[in-house]
DRENVO-462650 format. One record per residue: x, y, z of N, C-alpha, C in turn. Coordinates in steps of 0.1 Angstrom, whole numbers, plus 5000, padded with zeros to 4 digits. Layout:
XYZXYZXYZ;...
***
This chain:
526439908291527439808289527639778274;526839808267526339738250527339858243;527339798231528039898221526740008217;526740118207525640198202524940108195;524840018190524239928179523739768191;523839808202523039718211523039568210;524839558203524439398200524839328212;524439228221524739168230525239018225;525739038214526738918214528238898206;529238818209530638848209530838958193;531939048193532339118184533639028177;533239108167534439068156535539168158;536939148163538039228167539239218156;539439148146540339118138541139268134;540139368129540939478126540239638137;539039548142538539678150539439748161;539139798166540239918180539139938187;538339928189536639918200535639858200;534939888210533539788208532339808196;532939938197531539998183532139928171;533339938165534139888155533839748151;534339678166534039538167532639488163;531939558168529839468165529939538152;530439658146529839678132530639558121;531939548128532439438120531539298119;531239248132530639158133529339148123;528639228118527539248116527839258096;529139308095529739318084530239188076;530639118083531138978085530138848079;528938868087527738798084527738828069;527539008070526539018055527138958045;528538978050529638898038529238758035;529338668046529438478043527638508041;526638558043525538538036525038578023;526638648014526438667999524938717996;524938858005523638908003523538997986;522138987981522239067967520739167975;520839247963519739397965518339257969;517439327972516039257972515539107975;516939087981516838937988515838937999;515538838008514538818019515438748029;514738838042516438778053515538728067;515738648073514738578081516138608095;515838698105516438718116515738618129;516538488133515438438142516538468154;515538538164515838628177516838748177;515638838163516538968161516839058175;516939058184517339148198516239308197;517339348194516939448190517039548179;517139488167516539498154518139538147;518939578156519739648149520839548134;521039438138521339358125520439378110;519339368119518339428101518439528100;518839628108518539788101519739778099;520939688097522239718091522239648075;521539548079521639508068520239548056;519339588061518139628050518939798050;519439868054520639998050521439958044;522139898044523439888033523939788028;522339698025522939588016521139558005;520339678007519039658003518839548005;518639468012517639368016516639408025;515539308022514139338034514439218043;514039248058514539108069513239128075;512539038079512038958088512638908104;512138998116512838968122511538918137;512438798142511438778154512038738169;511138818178511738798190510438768201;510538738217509938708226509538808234;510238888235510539028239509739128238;509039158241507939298240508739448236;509639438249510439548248511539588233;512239458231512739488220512139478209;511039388204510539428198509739578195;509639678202509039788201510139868195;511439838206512939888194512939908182;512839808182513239768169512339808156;511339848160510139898147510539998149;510740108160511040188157512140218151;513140188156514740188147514640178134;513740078127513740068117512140128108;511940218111510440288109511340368093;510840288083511140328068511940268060;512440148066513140028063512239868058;513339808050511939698046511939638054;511739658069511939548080510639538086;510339418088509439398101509839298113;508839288125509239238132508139178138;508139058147507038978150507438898161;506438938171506238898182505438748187;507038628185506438508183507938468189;507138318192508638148190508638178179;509538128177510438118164509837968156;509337918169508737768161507537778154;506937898150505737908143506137978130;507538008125507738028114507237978104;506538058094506237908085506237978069;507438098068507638158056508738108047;508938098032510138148025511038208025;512738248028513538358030514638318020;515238388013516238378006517538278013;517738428023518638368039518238328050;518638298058518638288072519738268087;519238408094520538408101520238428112;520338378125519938358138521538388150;521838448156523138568165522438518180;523538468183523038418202521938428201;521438358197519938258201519638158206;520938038197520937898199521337848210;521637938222522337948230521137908245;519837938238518837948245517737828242;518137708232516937648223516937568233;517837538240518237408250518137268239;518937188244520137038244518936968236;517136958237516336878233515936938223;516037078220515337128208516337118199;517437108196518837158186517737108174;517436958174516536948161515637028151;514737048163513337118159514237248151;515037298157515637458152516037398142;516737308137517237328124516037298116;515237248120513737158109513037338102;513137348117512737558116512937618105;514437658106515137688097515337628082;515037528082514837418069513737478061;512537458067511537498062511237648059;512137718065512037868064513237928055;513637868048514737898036514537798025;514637918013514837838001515337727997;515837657984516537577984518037607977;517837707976518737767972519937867982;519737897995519037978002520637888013;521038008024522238008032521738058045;522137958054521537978067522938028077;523238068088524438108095523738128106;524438018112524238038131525538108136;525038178141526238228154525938188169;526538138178526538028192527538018200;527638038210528337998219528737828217;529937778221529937638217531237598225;530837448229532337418235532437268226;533637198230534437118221534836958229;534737038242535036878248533836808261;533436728260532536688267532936678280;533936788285534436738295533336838302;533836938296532937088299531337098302;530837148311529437138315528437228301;527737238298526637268286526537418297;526537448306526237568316526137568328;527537648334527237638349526237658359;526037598366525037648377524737788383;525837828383525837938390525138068374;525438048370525138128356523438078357;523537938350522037928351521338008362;521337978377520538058379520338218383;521638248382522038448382521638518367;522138428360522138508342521438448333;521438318326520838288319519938138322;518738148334518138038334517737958318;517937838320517737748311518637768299;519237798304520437818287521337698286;521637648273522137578270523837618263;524437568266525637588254526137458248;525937428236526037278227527037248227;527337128226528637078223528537018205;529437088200529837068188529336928182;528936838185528936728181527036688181;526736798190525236778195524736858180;525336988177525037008166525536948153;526336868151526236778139525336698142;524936598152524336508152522536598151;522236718152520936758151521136828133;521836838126521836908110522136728101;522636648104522536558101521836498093;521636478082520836438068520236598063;520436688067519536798063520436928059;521436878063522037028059523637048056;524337098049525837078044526437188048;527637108056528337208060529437298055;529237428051529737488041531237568047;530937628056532137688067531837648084;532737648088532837678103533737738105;533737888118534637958115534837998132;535537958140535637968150536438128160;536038218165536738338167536138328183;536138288191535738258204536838328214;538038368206539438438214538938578217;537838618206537038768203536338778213;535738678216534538718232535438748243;536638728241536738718256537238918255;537438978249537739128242536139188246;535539098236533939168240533739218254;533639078260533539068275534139178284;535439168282536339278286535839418283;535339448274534839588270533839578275;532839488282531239528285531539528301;532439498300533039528319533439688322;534439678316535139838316533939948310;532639888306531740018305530839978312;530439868325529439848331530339908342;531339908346532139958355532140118355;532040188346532240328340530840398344;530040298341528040358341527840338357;528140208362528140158378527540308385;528040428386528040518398526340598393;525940578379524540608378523740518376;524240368378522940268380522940218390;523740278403523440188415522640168424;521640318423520440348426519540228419;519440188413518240088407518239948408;519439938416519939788419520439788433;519839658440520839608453522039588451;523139648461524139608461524839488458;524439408459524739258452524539228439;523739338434523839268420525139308409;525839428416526839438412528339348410;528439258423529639198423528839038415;527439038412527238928404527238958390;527139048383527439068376528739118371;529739118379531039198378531039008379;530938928383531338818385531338708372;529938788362530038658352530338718344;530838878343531638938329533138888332;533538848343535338808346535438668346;534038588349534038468347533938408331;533438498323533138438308533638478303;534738568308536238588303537038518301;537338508314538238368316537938188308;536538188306536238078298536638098282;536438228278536638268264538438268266;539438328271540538328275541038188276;540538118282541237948282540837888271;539937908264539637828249538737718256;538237758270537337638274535737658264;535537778259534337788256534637878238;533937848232534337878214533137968208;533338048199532538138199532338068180;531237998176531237958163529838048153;530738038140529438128132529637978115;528737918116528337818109527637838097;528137808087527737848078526937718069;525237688065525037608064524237628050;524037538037523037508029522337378023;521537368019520437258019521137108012;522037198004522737107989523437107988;524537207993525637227987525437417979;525937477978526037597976526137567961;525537657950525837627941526837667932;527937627928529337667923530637647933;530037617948530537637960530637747965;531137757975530237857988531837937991;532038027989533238117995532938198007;533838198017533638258030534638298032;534338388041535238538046535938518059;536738608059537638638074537738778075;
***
C-alpha cells in the first residue's frame, strides 16, 4: 500500500505526479523548515521505519536519533541505515533525556492521546537545544464540533488514537514554546489516501490468502472513509513549526 520509502503518513503533492514523489517531497519539506546544517543532531520521535533519517543523515549530513515501540521497525530501520550516523532505540519516547540540535516527530501525535499533549511537548522541551527547532507533523481538526476519533476507527484501525483539536494544542505549548509556522496541507491526505487505496487494491489478489475476507472491505472502508474527511476539510493535516524563543534573526519557512 506504502510508497518505496515506507512512509505511512500524508504526502506532500504540490509539484509531485505520485506517491513516491509525494513522501520524498514530504520528507524534503521538513529538511527545509528544520534549516538543517552538516553535523547537526536530529531527534526522530516515532521514526516508523527509519526511512526519514536515512533521508536526511544522506543528503543533508546529519546524525538522527531515532525512536520507536515497534520491534519490527525498529530492526528496519538499523538495517536501512547500516553505515549512516543513525541510530535507533527501542523505547517511549518519554524516557528521552538527550540534547538535539532538532526535533522532529511525523504521525505520532496522533497516538499521545488528549491527556498527554503536555508531557510531549515537556519531552521535546527537554530534548532540544535552546537554540534548536522542533516540527510536529499531526493529523488535526479545527472545530469542536468534530469527534477527536471515530468509533468505528478506534476500534478496526487505530485503538486509542487521538486526533487534537487545534486549540488543545496551543493550550498544551503554552508558556513553552513560540509559534514560528503553521502550515496546513490536509487537502494532500486525501491524494495520499487515494493512492494507498489504488495500490492496496492492485496487491489485494496476493494478500488475500493471509487475511479473512472481511478484512478487506474494512479496510477498503477507512482508506474511502479518511478520504472523504481529508476531502471535506473536516479533518487538517498540520506540520508546526516550533522554537523555545523565538528563532534567532527569525525563522523562514517553506512551501
Amino acid at each position: 500500500m506504502l510508497d518505496k520509502n515506507l512512509q505511512y503518513t500524508c504526502g506532500y503533492w504540490r509539484n509531485a505526479k505520485d506517491l513516491d514523489e509525494a513522501q520524498i517531497a514530504k520528507m524534503e519539506l521538513i529538511a527545509k523548515k528544520l534549516h538543517l546544517k552538516p553535523g547537526m543532531t536530529v531527534l526522530d520521535i516515532g521514526c516508523g521505519y527509519g526511512t526519514l533519517a536515512y533521508h536526511l543523515a544522506k543528503h543533508y549530513k546529519v546524525s538522527v536519533v531515532g525512536n520507536s515501540i515497534s520491534k519490527e521497525q525498529t530492526k528496519y530501520a538499523e538495517t536501512l541505515c547500516e553505515g549512516l550516523p543513525c541510530k535507533f532505540l527501542l523505547c517511549d519516547y518519554r524516557v528521552l533525556n538527550e540534547k538535539f540540535d532538532r526535533v522532529v516527530s511525523v504521525g505520532m501525535f496522533e497516538h499521545v492521546g488528549g491527556n498527554n499533549h503536555k508531557e510531549f511537548f515537556e519531552v521535546c522541551n527537554r530534548c532540544l537545544k535552546d537554540d534548536g527547532i522542533l516540527l510536529l507533523h499531526t493529523i488535526g481538526i479545527s472545530h469542536k464540533s468534530v469527534m477527536g476519533l471515530d468509533h468505528w476507527i478506534h476500534k478496526y484501525i487505530f485503538p486509542n488514537g487521538y486526533v487534537p483539536y487545534y486549540m488543545e494544542v496551543c493550550k498544551a505549548i503554552e508558556g513553552m514554546w513560540v509559534i514560528e509556522d503553521w502550515h496546513n496541507f490536509g487537502f494532500d491526505y486525501s491524494k495520499t489516501l487515494a493512492a494507498w487505496e489504488r495500490k492496496f487494491e492492485k496487491n489485494w489478489p496476493s494478500l488475500k490468502h493471509k487475511y479473512a475476507p472481511e478484512f478487506h472491505t474494512i479496510w477498503q472502508t477507512y482508506l474511502q472513509a479518511a478520504q472523504a474527511a481529508f476531502l471535506s476539510r473536516t479533518l487538517q493535516l498540520w506540520q508546526i513549526v516550533l522554537t523555545k524563543d523565538g528563532f534567532k534573526n527569525g525563522y523562514l519557512s517553506y512551501r
